[in-house]
C-alpha positions as CSV (number, residue, x, y, z in Angstrom):
1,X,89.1,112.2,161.2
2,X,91.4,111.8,164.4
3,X,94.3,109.7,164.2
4,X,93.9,106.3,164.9
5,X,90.3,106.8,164.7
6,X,88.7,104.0,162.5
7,X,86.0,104.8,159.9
8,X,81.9,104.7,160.6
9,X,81.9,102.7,157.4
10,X,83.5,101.0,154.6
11,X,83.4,101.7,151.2
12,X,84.0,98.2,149.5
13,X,86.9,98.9,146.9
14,X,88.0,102.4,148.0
15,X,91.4,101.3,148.4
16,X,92.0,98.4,145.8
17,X,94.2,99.4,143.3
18,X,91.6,99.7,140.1
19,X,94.0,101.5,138.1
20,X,94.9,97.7,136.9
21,X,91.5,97.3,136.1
22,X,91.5,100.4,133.4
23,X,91.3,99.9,129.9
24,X,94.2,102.3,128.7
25,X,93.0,102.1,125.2
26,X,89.6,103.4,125.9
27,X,90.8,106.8,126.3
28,X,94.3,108.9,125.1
29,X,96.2,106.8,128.1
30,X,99.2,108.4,126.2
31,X,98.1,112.1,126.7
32,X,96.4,111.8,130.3
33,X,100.2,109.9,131.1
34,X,102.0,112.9,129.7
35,X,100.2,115.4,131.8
36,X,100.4,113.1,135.0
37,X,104.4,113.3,134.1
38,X,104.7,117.2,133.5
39,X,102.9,117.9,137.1
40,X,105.0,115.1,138.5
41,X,107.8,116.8,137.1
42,X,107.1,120.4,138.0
43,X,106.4,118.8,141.5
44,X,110.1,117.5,141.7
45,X,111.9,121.3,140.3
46,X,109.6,123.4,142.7
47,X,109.5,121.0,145.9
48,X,112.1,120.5,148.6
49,X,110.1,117.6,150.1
50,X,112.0,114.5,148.9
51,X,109.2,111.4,150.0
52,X,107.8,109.3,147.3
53,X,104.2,110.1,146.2
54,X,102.0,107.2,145.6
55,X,101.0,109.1,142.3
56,X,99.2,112.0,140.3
57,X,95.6,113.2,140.9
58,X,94.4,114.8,137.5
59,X,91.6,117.3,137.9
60,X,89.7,118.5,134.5
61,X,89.8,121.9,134.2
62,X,92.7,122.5,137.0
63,X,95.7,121.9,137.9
64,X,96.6,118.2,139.3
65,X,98.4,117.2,142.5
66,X,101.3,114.7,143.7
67,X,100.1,113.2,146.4
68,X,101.4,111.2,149.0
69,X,98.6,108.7,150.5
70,X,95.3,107.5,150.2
71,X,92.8,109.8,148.6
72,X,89.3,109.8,147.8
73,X,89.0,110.2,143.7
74,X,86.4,112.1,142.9
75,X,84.2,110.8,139.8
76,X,85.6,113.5,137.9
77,X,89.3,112.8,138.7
78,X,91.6,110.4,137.5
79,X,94.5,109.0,139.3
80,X,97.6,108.0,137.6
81,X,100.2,105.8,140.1
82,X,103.7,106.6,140.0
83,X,104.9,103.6,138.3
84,X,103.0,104.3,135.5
85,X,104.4,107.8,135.0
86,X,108.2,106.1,135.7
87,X,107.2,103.8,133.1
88,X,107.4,100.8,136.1
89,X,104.2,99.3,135.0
């Protein structure tokens, strides 16, 4: 997509924040938080760039990725917001 360029369509709830919406007990919140926090982490020691990421993308199976703005989650992803891994929640 160009900059500036608007999308074709609209994907009702693509950019709400659901994350609020997630039961954290219906799953090992406190494992998926502690993996979020080590890439986070790593992120930090290996990375000169010093801008605030808007979270942690967990992939199964892969590595996960800091990332910086709006992304499309992929069903089999799980994205963990920064203030949850700062413990800001």
């Amino acid at each position: 997509m160009l900059r500036n360029q608007k999308p074709s369509f609209k994907i009702n709830g693509a950019l709400s924040k659901a994350y609020k919406n997630v039961r954290w007990d219906s799953f090992n919140s406190s494992k998926v938080i502690l993996e979020a926090r080590a890439i986070y982490f790593d992120y930090l020691l290996n990375n000169k760039q010093r801008t605030r990421p808007i979270g942690v993308i967990l992939k199964p199976f892969r590595l996960g990725s800091v990332i910086h703005k709006n992304y499309t989650i992929l069903p089999d992803e799980i994205f963990i917001p920064i203030d949850v891994i700062l413990h800001r929640h």
